[in-house]
C-alpha positions in Angstrom: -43.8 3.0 40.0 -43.5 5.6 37.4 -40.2 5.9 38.8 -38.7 2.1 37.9 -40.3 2.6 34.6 -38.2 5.8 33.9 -35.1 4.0 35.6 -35.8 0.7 33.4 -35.6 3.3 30.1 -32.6 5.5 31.2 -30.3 2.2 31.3 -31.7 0.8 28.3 -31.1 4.1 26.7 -27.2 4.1 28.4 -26.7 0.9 27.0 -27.7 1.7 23.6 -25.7 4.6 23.7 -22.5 2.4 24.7 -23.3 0.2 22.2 -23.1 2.8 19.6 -20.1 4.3 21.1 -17.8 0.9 21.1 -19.1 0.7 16.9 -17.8 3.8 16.4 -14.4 3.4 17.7 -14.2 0.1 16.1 -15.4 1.8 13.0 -12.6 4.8 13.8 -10.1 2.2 14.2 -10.5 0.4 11.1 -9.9 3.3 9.3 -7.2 3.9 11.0 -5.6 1.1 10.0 -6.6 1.0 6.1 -4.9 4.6 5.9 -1.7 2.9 7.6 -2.0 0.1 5.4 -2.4 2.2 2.2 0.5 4.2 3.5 2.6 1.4 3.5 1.5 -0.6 0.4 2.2 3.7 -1.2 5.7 3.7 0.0 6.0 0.8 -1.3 5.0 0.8 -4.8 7.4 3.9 -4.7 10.1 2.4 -3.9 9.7 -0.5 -6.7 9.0 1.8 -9.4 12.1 4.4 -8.6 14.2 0.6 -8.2 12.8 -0.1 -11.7 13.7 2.7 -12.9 16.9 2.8 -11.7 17.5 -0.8 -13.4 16.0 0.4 -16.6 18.4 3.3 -16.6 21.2 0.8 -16.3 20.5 -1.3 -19.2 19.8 1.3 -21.8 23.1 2.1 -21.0 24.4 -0.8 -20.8 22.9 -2.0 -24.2 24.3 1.5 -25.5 27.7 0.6 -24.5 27.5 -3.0 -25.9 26.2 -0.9 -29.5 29.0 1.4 -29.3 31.3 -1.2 -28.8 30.4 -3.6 -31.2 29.3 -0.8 -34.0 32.6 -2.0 -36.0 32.5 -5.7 -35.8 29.9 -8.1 -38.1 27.8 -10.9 -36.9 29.4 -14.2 -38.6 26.8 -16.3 -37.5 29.3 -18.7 -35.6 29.6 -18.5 -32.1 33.3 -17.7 -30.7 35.5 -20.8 -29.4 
């Protein structure tokens, strides 16, 4: 009798235990995936910034250009025809 009774609390012990395993590999898995996903959204935002960048680069140049070039002429007021 005693027997069954220990029996009765090994498996409800086992399944506790698996229980508690399969949350923490879901747990594990989860952060697994948010360090992926902030990874990616990283790379990203890097990418955007050095492409900003870049673009902002090529106007102040641009605009430096257009200043140089048109250093000599005055603004009539009138647009060109």
């Amino acid at each position: 009798m005693y027997a069954l009774a220990g029996l009765a609390d090994l498996v409800a012990a086992l399944s506790a235990t698996r229980t508690a395993l399969a949350d923490a590999e879901v747990a594990r898995e989860r952060l697994r995936f948010a360090e992926a996903l902030t990874a990616g959204v990283g790379r990203s935002l890097t990418a955007i910034v050095a492409r900003g960048d870049t673009l902002l680069t090529g106007l102040r140049e641009t605009a430096a250009t257009d200043a140089r070039r048109n250093s000599g002429r005055r603004w009539s007021g009138r647009a060109r025809r």
